[in-house]
TORDO-703970 format. One record per atom (N, C-alpha, C): residue in one letter; atom name; x, y, z. Coordinates in nm, 3 decimals. Each point is the difference from the previous one (the first is absolute). Layout:
# TORDO-703970
   code   site        xx        yy        zz
      A     CA         X         Y         Z
...
This chain:
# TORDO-703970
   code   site        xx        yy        zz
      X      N    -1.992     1.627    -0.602
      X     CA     0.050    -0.081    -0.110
      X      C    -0.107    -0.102    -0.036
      X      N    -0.057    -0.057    -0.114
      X     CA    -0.035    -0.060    -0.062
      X      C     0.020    -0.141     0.029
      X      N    -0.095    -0.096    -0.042
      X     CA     0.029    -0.141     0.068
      X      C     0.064    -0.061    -0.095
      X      N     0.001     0.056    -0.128
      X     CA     0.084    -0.063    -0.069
      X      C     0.155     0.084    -0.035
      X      N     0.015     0.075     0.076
      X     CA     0.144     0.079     0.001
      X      C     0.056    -0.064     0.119
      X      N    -0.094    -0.036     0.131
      X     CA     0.080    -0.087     0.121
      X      C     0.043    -0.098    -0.036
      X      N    -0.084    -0.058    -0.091
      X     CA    -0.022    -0.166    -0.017
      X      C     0.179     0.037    -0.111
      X      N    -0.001     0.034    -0.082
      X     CA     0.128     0.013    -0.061
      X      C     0.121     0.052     0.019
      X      N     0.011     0.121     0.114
      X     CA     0.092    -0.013     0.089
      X      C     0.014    -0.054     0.082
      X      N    -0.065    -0.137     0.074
      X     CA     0.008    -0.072     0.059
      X      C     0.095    -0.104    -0.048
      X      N    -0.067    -0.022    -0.156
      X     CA     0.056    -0.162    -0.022
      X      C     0.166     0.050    -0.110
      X      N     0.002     0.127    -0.019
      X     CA     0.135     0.044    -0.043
      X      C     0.084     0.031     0.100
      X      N    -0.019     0.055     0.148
      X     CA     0.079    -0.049     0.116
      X      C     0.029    -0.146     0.045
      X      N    -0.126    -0.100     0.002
      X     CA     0.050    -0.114     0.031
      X      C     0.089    -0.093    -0.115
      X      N    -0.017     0.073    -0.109
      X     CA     0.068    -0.091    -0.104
      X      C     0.158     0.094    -0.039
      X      N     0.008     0.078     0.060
      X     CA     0.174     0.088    -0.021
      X      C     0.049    -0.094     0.104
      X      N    -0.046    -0.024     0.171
      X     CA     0.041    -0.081     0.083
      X      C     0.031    -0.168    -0.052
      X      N    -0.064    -0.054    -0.019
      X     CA    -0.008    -0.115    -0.075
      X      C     0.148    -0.001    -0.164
      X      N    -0.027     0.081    -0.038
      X     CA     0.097     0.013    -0.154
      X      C     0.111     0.060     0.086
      X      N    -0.011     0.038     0.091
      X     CA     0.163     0.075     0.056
      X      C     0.061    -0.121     0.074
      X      N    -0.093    -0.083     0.057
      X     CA     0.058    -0.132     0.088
      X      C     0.079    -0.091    -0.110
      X      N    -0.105     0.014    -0.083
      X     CA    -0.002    -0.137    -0.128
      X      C     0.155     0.030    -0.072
      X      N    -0.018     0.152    -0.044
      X     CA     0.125     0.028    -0.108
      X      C     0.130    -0.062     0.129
      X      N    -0.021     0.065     0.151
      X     CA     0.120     0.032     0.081
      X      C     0.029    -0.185     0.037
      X      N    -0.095    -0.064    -0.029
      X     CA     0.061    -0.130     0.020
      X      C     0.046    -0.085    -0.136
      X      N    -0.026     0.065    -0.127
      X     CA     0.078    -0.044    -0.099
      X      C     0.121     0.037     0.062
      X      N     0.033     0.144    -0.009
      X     CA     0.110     0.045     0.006
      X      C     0.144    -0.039     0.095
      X      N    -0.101    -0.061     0.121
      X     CA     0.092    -0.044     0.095
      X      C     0.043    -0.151    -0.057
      X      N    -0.062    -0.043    -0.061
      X     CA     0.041    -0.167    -0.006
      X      C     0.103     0.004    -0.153
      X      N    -0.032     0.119    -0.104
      X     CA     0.070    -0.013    -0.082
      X      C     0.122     0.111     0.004
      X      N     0.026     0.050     0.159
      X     CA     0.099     0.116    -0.013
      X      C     0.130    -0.090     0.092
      X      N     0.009    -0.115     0.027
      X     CA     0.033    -0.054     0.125
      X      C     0.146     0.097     0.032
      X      N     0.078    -0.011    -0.096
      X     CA     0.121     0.103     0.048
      X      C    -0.034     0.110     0.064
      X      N    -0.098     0.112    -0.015
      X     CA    -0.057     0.156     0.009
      X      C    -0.037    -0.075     0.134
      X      N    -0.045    -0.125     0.055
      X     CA    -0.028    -0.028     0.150
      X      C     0.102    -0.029     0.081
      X      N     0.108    -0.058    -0.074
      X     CA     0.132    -0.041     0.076
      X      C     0.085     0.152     0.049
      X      N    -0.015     0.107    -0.113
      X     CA     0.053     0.098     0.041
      X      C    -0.035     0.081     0.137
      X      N    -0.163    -0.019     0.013
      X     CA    -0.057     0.085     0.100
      X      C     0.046    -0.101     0.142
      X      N     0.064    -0.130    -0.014
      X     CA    -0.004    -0.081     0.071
      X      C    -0.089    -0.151     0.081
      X      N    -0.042     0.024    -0.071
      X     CA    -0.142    -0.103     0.015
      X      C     0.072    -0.132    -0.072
      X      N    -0.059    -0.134     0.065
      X     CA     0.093    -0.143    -0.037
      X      C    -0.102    -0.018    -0.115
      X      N     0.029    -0.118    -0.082
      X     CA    -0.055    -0.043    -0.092
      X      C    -0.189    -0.045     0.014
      X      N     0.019    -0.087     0.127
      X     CA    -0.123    -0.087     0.093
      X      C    -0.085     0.159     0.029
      X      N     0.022     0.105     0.037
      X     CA    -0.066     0.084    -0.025
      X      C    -0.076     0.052    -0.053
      X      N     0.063     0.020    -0.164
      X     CA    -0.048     0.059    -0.118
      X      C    -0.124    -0.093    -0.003
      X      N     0.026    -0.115    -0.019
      X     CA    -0.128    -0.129    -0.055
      X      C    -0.102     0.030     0.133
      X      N     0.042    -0.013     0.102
      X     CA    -0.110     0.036     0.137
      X      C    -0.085     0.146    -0.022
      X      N     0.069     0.120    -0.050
      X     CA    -0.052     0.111    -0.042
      X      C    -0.054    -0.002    -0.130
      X      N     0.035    -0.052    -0.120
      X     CA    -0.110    -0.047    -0.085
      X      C    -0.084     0.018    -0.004
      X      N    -0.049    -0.179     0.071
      X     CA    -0.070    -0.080     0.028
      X      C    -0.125     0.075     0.057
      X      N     0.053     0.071     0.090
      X     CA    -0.123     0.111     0.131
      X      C    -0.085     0.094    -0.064
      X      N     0.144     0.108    -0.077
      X     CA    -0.111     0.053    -0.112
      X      C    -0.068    -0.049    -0.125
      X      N    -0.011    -0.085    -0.043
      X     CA    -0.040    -0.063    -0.061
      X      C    -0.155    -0.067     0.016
      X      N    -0.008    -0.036     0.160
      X     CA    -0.096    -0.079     0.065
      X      C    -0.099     0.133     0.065
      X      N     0.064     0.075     0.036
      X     CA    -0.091     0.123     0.034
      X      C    -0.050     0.087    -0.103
      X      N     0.095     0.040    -0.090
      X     CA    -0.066     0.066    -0.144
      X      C    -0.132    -0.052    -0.026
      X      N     0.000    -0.117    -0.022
      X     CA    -0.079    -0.082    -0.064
      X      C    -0.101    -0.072     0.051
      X      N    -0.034     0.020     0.161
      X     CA    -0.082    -0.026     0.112
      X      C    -0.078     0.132    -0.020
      X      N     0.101     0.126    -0.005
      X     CA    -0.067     0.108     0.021
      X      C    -0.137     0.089    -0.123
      X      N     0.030    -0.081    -0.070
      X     CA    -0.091    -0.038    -0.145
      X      C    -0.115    -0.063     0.020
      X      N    -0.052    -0.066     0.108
      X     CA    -0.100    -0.092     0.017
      X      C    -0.102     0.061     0.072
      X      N    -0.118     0.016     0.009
      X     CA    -0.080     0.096     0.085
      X      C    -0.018    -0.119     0.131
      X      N     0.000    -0.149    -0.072
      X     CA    -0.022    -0.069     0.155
      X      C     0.130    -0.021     0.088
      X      N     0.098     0.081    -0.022
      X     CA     0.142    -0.014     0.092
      X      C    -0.046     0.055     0.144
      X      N    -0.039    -0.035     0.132
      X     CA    -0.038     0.055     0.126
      X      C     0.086     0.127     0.016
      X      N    -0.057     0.094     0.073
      X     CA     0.065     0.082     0.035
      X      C     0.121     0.026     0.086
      X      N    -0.050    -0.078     0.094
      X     CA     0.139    -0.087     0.057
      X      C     0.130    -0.043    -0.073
      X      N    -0.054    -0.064    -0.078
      X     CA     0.153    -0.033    -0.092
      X      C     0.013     0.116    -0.103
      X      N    -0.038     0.090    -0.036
      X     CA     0.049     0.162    -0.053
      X      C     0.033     0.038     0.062
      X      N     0.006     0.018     0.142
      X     CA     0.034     0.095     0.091
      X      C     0.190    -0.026     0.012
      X      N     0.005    -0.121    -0.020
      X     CA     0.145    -0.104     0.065
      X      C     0.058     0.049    -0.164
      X      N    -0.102    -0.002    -0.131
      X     CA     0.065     0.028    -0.101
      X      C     0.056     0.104     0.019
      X      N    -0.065     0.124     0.021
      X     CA     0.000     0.166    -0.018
      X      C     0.145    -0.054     0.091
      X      N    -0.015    -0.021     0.164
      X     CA     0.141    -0.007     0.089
      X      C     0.108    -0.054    -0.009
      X      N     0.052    -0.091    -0.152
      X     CA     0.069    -0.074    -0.037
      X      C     0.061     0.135    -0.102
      X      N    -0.113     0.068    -0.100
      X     CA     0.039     0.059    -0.094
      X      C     0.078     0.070     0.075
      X      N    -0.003     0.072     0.122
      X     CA     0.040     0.112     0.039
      X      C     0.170    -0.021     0.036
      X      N    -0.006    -0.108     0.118
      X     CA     0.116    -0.073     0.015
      X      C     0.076    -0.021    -0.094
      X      N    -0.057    -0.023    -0.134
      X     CA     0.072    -0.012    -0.124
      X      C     0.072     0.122    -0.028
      X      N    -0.068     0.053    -0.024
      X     CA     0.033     0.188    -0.076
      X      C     0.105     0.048     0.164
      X      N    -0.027    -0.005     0.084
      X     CA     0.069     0.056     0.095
      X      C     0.154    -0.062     0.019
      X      N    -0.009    -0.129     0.009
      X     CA     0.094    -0.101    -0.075
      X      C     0.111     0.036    -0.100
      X      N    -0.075     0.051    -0.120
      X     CA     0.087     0.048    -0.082
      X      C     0.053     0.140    -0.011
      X      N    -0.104     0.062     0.054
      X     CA     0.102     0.137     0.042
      X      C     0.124    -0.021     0.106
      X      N    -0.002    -0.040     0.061
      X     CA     0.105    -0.013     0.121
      X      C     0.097    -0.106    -0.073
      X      N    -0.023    -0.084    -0.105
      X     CA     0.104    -0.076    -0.061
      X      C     0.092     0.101    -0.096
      X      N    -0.060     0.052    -0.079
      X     CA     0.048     0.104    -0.094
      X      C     0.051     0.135     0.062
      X      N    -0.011     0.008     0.099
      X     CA     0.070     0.097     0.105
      X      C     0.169    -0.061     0.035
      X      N    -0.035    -0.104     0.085
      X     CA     0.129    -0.088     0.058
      X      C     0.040    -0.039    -0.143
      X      N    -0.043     0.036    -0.140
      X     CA     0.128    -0.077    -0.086
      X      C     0.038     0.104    -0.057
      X      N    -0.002     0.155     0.071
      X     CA     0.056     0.087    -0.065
      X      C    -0.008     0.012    -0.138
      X      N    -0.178    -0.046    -0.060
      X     CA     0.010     0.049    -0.143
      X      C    -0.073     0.139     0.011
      X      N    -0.006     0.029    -0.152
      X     CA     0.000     0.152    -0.021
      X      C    -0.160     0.039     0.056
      X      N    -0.006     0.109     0.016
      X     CA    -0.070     0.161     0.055
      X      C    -0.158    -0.068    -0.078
      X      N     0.030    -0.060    -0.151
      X     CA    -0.128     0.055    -0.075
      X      C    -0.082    -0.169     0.025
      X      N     0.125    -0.074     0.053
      X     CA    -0.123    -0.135     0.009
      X      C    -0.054     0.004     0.130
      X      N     0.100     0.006     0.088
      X     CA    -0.092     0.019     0.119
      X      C    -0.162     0.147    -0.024
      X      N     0.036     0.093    -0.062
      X     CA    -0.106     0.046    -0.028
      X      C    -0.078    -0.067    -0.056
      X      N     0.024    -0.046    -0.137
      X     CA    -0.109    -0.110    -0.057
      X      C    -0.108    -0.108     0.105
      X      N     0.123    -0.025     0.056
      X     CA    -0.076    -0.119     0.120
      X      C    -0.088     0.052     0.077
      X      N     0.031     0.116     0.034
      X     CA    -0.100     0.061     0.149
      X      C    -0.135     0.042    -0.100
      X      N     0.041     0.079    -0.125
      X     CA    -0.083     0.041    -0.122
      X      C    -0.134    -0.114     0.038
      X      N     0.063    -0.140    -0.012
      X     CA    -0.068    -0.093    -0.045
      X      C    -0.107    -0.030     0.166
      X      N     0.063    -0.001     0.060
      X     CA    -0.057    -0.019     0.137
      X      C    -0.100     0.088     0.070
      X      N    -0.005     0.120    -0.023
      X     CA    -0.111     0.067    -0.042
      X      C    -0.068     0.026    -0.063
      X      N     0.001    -0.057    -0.120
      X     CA    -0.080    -0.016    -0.083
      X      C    -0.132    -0.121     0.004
      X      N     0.069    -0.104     0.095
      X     CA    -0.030    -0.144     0.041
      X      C    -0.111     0.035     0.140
      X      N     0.113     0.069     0.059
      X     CA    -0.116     0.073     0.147
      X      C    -0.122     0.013    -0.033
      X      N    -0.022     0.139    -0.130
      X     CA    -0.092     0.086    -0.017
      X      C    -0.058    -0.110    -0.007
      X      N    -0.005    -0.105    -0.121
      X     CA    -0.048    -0.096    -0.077
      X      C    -0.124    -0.085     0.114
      X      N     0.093    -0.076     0.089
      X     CA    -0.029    -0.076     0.109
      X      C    -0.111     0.070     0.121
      X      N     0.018     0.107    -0.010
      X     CA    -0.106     0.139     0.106
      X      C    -0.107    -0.016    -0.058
      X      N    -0.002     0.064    -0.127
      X     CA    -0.116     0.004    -0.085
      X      C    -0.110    -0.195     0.017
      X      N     0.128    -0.042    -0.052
      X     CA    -0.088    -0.122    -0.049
      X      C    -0.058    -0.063     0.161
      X      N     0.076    -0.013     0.078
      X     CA    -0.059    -0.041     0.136
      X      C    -0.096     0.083     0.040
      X      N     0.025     0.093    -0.035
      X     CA    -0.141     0.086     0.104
      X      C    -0.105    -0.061    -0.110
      X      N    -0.015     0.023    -0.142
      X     CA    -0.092    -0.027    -0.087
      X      C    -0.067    -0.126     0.061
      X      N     0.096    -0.142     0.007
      X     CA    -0.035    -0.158     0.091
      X      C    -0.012     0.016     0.134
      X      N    -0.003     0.128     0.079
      X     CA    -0.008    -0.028     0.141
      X      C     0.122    -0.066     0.054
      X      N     0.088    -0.050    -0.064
      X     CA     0.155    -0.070     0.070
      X      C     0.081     0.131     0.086
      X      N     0.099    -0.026     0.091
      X     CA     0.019     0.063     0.054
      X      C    -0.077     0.116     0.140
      X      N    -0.116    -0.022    -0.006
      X     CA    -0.031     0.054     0.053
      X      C    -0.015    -0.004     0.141
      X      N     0.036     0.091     0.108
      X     CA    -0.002    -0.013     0.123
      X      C    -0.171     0.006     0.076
      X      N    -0.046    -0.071     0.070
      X     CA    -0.148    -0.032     0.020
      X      C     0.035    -0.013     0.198
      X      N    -0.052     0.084     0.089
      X     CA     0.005    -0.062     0.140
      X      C    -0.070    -0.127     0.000
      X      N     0.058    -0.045     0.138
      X     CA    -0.090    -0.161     0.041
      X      C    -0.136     0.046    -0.012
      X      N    -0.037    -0.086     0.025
      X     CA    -0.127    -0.034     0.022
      X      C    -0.010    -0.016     0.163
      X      N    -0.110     0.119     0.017
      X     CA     0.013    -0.089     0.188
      X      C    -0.128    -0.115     0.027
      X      N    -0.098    -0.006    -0.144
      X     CA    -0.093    -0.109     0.074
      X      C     0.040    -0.120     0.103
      X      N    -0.089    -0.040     0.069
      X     CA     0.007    -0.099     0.087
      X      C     0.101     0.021     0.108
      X      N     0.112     0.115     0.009
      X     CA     0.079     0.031     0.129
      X      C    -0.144     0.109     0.086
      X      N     0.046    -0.091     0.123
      X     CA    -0.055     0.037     0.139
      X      C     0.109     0.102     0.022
      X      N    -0.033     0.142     0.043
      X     CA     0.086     0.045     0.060
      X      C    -0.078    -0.006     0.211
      X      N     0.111    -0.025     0.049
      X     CA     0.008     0.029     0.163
      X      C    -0.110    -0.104     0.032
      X      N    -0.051    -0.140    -0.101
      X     CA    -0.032    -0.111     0.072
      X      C     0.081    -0.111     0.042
      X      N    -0.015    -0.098     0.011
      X     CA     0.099    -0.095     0.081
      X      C    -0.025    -0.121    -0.061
C-alpha cells in the first residue's frame, strides 16, 4: 500500500473512532430518556458524555501519549461492551443489539489498525538489562 493510501486509511479510521465517540456522546446527553430505559441514572449519562467527549477529542491530537490512548481505546471498549449487555438486559429488539455489536466491531477493527499504525497497544518483553542472573 502506498504512503499516501496508509496515511488516509489511517486518519479515516482514527477519525470514524473519534466522530463515533463524538456523535455517541451527543446522543447520550440529548437522549436522556433512551438512557433511563436501558437503566442507567441521570449522574451517569453526564459522566458518560463527558468521557467520550474528552477521549474523542484527545484522540485527534498527535501529542496525546500513548499511554493515555491506550486507557482511551480501554474505556471505548468498556463502553461498547457496556452497551451491549445493557440493551440485552432491557430486552430491546434483535436489530439494535445487532446495530450495537455492528458498531463495536467496527470500533475494534478501527482501534487495531490505528494502534498498530502508533505502536499503542503493543505487547514488548522486559527488558532484562542490568538484571544479574545467579549473582548476589
Amino acid at each position: 500500500m502506498s504512503f499516501w493510501k496508509k496515511n488516509l486509511t489511517y486518519w479515516i479510521a482514527k477519525g470514524w473512532i473519534s466522530f463515533f465517540m463524538l456523535f455517541s456522546a451527543y446522543f447520550s446527553y440529548s437522549h436522556a430518556e433512551a438512557l433511563r430505559l436501558l437503566g442507567f441514572p441521570d449522574y451517569f449519562r453526564i459522566e458518560l458524555t463527558l468521557a467520550k467527549l474528552l477521549g474523542g477529542i484527545l484522540l485527534l491530537f498527535p501529542q496525546t501519549p500513548s499511554r493515555v490512548k491506550e486507557w482511551i481505546y480501554a474505556g471505548f471498549g468498556i463502553e461498547m461492551v457496556s452497551a451491549i449487555i445493557a440493551h440485552i438486559c432491557s430486552h430491546d429488539p434483535a436489530w439494535r443489539i445487532l446495530f450495537v455489536c455492528a458498531d463495536f466491531i467496527i470500533i475494534i477493527l478501527c482501534i487495531r489498525y490505528v494502534s498498530k499504525r502508533e505502536g499503542v497497544l503493543t505487547t514488548q518483553p522486559p527488558s532484562s538489562k542490568g538484571l544479574s542472573h545467579g549473582t548476589v
